[in-house]
Structures are given as C-alpha cells and as structure tokens.
KOLMAR-803701 format. One record per residue (C-alpha): residue number from 1; residue in one letter; x, z, y. Coordinates in nm, 4 decimals. Layout:
<nodes>
{node NUM, "A", {X, Z, Y}};
...
</nodes>
This chain:
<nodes>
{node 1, "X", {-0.1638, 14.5940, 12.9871}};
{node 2, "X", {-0.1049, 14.9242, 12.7655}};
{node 3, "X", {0.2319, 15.0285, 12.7564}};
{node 4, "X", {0.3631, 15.0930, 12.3759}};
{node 5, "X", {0.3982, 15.4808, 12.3330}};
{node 6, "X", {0.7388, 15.6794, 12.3218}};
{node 7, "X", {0.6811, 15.6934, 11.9043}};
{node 8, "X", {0.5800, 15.3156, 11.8784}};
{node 9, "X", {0.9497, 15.2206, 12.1035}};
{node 10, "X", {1.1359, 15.4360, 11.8093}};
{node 11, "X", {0.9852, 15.2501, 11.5430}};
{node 12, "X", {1.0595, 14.8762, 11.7345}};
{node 13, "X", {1.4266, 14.9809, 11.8136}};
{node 14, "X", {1.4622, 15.0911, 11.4258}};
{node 15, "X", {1.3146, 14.7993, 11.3384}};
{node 16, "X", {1.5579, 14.5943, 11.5462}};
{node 17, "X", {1.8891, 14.8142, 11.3959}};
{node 18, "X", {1.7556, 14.7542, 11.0963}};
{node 19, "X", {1.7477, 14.3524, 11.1477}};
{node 20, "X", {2.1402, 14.3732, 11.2692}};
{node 21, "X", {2.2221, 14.5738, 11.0386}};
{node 22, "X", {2.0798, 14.3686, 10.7436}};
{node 23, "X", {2.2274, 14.0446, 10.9687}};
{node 24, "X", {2.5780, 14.1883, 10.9618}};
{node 25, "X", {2.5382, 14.2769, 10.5430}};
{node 26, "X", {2.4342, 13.9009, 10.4955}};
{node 27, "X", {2.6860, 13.7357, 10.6922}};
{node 28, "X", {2.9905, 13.9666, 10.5464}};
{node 29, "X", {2.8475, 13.8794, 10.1963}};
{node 30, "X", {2.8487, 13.5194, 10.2755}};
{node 31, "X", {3.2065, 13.5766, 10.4610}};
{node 32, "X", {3.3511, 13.7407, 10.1367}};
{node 33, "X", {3.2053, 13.4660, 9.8815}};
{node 34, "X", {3.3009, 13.2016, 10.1021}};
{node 35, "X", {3.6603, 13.4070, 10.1100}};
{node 36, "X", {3.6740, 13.4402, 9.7064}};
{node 37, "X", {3.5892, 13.0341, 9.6362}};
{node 38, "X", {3.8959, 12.9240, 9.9068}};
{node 39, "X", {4.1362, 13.1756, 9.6714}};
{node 40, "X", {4.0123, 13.0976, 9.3497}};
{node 41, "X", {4.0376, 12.6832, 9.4070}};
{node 42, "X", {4.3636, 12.7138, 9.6815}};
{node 43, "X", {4.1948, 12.5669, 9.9546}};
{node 44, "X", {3.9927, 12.6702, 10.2501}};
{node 45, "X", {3.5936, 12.6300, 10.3503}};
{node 46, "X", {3.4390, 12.7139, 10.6202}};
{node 47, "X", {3.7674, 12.8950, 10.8515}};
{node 48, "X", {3.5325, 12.9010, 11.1564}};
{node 49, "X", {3.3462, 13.1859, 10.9650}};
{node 50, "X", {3.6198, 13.3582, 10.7540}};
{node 51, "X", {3.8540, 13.3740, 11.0701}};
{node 52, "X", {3.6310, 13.5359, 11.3109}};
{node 53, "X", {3.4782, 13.7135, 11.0439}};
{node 54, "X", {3.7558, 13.9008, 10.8499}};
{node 55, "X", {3.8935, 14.0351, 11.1836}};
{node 56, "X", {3.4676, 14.1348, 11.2962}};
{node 57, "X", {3.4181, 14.2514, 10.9710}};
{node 58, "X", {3.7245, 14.3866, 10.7984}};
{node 59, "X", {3.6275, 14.7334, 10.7415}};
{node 60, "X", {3.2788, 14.6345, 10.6024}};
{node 61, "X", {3.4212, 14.3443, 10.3979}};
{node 62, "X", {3.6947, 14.5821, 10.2668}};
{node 63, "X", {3.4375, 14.8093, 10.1181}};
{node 64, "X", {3.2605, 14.5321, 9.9262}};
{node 65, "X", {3.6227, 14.3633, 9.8381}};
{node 66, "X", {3.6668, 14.6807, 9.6808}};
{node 67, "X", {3.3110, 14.6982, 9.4881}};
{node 68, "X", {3.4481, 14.3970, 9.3934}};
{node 69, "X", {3.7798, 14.5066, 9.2604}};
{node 70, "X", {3.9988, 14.3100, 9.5224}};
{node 71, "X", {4.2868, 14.4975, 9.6316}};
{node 72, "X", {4.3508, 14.5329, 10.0641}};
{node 73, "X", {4.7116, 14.3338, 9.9776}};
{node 74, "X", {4.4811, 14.0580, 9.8638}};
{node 75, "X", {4.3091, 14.0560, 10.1518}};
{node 76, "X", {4.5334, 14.0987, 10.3633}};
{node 77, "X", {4.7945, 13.8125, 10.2381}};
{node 78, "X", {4.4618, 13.5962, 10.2105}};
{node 79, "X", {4.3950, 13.6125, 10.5617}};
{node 80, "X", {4.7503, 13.5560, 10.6782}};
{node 81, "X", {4.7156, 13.2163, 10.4751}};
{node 82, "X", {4.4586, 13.1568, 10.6485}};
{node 83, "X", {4.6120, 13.2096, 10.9686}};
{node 84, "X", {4.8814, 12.9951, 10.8772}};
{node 85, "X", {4.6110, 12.7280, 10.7865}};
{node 86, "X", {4.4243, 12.7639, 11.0667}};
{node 87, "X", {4.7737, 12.7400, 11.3273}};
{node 88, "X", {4.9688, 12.4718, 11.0895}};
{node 89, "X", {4.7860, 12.1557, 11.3246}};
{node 90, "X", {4.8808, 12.3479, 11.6640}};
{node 91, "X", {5.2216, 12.4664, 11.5736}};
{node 92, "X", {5.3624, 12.1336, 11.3518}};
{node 93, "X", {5.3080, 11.9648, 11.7079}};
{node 94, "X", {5.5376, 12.1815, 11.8794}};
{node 95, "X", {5.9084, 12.0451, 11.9695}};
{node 96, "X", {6.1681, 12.1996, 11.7648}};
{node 97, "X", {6.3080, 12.3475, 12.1190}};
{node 98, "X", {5.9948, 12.5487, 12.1381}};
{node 99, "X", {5.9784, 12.6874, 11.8332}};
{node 100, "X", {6.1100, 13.1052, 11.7530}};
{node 101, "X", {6.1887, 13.2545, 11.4772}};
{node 102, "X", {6.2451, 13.6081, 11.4235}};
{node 103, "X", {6.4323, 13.7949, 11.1138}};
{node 104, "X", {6.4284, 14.1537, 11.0020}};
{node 105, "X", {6.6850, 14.2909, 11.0175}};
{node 106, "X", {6.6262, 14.4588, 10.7018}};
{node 107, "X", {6.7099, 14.1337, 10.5498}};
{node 108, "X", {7.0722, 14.1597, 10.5878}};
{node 109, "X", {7.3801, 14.3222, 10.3613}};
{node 110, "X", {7.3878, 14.6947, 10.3536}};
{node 111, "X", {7.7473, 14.6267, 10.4813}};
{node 112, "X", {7.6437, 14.4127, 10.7651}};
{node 113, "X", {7.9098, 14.4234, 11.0348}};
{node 114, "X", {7.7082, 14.2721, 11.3248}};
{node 115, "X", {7.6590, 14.4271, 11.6573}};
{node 116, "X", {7.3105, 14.5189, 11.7969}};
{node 117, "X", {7.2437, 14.3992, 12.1659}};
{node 118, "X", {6.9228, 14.3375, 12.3959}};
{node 119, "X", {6.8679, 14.0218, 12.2107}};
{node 120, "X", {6.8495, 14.1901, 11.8667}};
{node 121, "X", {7.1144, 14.1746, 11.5758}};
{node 122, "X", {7.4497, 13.8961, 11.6516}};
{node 123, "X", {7.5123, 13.7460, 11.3153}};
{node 124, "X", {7.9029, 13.7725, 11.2540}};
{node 125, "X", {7.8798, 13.4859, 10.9549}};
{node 126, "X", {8.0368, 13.7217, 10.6995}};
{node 127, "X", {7.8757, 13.5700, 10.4354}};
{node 128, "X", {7.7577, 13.8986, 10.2917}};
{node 129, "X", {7.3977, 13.7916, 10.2505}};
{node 130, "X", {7.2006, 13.4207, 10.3552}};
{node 131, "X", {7.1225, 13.4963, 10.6238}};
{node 132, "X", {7.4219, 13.3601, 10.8339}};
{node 133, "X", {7.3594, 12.9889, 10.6508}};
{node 134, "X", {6.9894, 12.9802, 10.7468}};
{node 135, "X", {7.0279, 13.0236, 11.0838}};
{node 136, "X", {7.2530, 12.7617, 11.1202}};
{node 137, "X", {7.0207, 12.5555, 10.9340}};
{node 138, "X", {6.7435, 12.6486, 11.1394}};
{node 139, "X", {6.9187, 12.6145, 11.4924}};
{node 140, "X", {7.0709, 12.2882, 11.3594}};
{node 141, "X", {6.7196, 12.1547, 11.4134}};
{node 142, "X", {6.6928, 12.2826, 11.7191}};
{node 143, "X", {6.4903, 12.6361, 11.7060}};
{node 144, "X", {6.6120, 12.9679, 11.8698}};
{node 145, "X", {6.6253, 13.2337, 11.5878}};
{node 146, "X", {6.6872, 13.6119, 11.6099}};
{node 147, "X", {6.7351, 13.9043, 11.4330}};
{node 148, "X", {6.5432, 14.2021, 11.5341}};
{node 149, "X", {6.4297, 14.5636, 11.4374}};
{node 150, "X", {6.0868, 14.6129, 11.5883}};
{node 151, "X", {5.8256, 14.4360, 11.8032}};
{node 152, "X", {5.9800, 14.5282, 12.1756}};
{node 153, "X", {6.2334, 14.3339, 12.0770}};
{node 154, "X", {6.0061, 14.0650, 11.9955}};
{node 155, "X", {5.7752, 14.1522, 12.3280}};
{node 156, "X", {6.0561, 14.1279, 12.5491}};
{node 157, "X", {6.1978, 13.7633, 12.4178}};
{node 158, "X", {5.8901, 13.6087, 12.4219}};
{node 159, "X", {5.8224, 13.6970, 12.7512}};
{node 160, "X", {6.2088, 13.5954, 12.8419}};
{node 161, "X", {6.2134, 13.2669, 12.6935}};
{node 162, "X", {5.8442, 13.2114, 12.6741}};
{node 163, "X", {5.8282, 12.9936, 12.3365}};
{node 164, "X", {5.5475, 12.7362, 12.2653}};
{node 165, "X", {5.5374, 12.9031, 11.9038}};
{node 166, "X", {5.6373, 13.1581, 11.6572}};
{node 167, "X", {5.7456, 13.1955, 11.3349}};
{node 168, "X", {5.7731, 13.5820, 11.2073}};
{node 169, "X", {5.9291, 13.7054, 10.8977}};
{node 170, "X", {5.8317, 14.0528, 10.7722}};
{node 171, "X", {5.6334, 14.2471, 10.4665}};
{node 172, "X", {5.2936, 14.1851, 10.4727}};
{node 173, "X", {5.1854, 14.4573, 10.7047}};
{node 174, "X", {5.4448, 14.3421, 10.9678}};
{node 175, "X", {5.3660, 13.9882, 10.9742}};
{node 176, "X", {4.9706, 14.1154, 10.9662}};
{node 177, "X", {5.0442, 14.3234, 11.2964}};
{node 178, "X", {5.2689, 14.0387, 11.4483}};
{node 179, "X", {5.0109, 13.7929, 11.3758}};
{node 180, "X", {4.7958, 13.9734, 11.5891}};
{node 181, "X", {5.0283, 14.0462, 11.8916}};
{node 182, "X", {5.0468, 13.6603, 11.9220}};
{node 183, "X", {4.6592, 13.6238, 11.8561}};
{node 184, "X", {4.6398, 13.8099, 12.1927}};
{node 185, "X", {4.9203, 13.5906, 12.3643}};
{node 186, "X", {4.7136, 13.2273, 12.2321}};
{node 187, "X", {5.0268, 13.1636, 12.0450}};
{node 188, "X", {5.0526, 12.9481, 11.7306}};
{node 189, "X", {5.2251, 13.1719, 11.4955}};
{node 190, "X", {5.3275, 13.1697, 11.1120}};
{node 191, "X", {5.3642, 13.4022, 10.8924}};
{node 192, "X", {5.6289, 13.4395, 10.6084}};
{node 193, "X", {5.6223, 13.7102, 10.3796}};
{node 194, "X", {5.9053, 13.8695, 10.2164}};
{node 195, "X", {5.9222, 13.8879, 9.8976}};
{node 196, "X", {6.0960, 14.2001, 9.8361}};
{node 197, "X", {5.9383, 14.5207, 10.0594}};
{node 198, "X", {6.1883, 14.7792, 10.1694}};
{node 199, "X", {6.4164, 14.9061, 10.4256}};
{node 200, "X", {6.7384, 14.7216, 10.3350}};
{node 201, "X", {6.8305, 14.4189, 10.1326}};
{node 202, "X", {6.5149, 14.2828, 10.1538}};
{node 203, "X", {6.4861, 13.9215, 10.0264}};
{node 204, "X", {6.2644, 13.6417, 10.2025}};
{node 205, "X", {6.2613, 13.2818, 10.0294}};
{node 206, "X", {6.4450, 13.0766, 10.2532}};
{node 207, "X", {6.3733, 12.7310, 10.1892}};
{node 208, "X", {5.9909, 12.8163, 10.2293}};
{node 209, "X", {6.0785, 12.9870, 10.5812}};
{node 210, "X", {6.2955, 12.6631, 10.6522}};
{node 211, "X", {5.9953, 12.4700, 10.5833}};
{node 212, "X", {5.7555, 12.6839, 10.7622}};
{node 213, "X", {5.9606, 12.7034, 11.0808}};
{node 214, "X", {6.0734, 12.2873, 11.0892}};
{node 215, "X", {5.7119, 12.1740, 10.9681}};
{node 216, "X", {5.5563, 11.8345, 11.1058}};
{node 217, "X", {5.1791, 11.6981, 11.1322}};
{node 218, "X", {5.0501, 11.6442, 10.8567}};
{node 219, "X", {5.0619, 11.1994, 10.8663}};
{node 220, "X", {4.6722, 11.0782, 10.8780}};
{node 221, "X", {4.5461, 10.8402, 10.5807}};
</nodes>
C-alpha cells in the first residue's frame, strides 16, 4: 500500500475545506431565502433550519443580508418572531401560575416614586404612566410580574422562583440577549419589543404584551 505524499495530504485536506466551506455558503443561502419568503408572506417554513441556522450562521448570513440590502434590525426582530413562533406551542401550555413577566424599568414616569429592592422596582400605583394598570391586569390572571433594571435581577428570580416560562419586555437588543439567557436555561420565552427605544419613558404596547403573556393553545381543527 503506498502512502499518499506530504504534498498530495495538502491538496486532499484543501480539497475537503473547500467542500465545507462551499457546504456552509449553500446552506446559509438556502437559510437566508428560506428567511426572506417567511417575511415577505408573514408566515414561517422550514424553522428547523432557520432556527439553528441564524444562531450557526449569523455572522455569515449577516454579510449576505447586507449584499442584500437587509438591515441587522431586520434580522434581528425576524428571528425573535421566530423565536416566539417556535416557543408559542410550549409556553401557551404553561399554567398562568408559572408564567413571569419582566418590565423595564425604563418604561415608567420620569417622576416615578417607587422604591428599588432585591426583587426589582415596587410599583406605588401612582398612576403616572400604565404601567401600574397592567400589572394588575396581568397578576389578575394569575402571573408574577416585575420590574427590573438589568439581567441579575432577572438571573437571580428565576433561579428563586424557578418559573415554567418567561415573558421579557425590552428594545430589540435586550429581548435578543434575554432570549438567549433562557435558550441556555430550556425555557420557553417571549419576546415583546418596545416600541419606543430609550432610557426613560419608553413605551411598550400593552394589550399585545397582555396577549403575549396570557396566550392559550392554539384550538385544533
């Protein structure tokens, strides 16, 4: 049997590269077209390739989204959507009881009189901003809802009260990172968007996080 020479192993492992490297360009092509059809028509094909693939592939597939003119917030809100879609059967199962939701506290008044403790922001009910309503709303059906400024706050009641699921309310980048926090937990999350960015007075739409956090399965035709 004659061994292939030092030269001749070179040329088979470039070869080889070469074939994963082609491999990875077809299946992030496929992956972004796939990606482009579920946003253009509203609904998703294929999530057991986009899912896996836009967290594999994001770097590559934000290069060609961007050959393509697609901007990262697209991308980036597209995949949380699909997160969403992927979690909704999982999470709509979940009792009420088991269910968190966490606020920003960027979402309250500038003049917001409530007390920070190890449990995040208390809501006074001053009626300064909506916040106050919706969580009565929201505990009314039975979920535990806080308001907190970062994601130790977050770490440390989850691992307190140890929730079945999560709800998390943020601009995009926040929910994007939270998303993947509970990703790494095997938590069903959701995420809700605000739709206002900032620091302060940031506004979220409320009866679409009501919805979101208080969802049911889908009934079966």
């Amino acid at each position: 049997m004659v061994l292939p020479s030092l030269e001749q192993s070179f040329i088979i492992m470039g070869y080889a590269v070469l074939a994963i490297l082609l491999a990875i360009l077809v299946l992030a092509a496929v992956m972004i077209i796939v990606a482009i059809i579920s946003m253009r028509r509203g609904r998703f094909y294929m999530p057991w390739l986009l899912k896996p693939g836009l967290i594999i592939l994001e770097g590559l597939a934000k290069i060609l989204w961007r050959a393509g003119r697609i901007d990262d917030h697209d991308i980036i809100a597209f995949s949380i959507r699909l997160h969403n879609q992927l979690n909704r059967e999982r999470f709509s199962g979940l009792p009420m009881e088991d269910r968190m939701i966490f606020l920003p506290q960027c979402l309250r008044s500038m003049d917001c009189p409530s007390n920070l403790t190890i449990e995040g922001l208390v809501c006074k009910r001053c009626k300064r901003c909506d916040i106050g309503k919706s969580i009565d709303e929201l505990e009314s059906y039975g979920c535990k809802v806080f308001i907190v400024p970062g994601s130790t706050f977050v770490k440390r009641l989850v691992k307190k009260y140890r929730p079945q699921g999560i709800v998390g309310v943020g601009c995009i980048m926040e929910v994007k990172e939270g998303l993947e926090m509970t990703d790494r937990l095997d938590l069903p999350a959701m995420g809700v968007i605000t739709s206002k960015d900032g620091c302060v007075e940031t506004i979220v739409d409320w009866p679409t996080l009501i919805d979101v956090a208080t969802m049911r399965p889908l009934k079966k035709v």
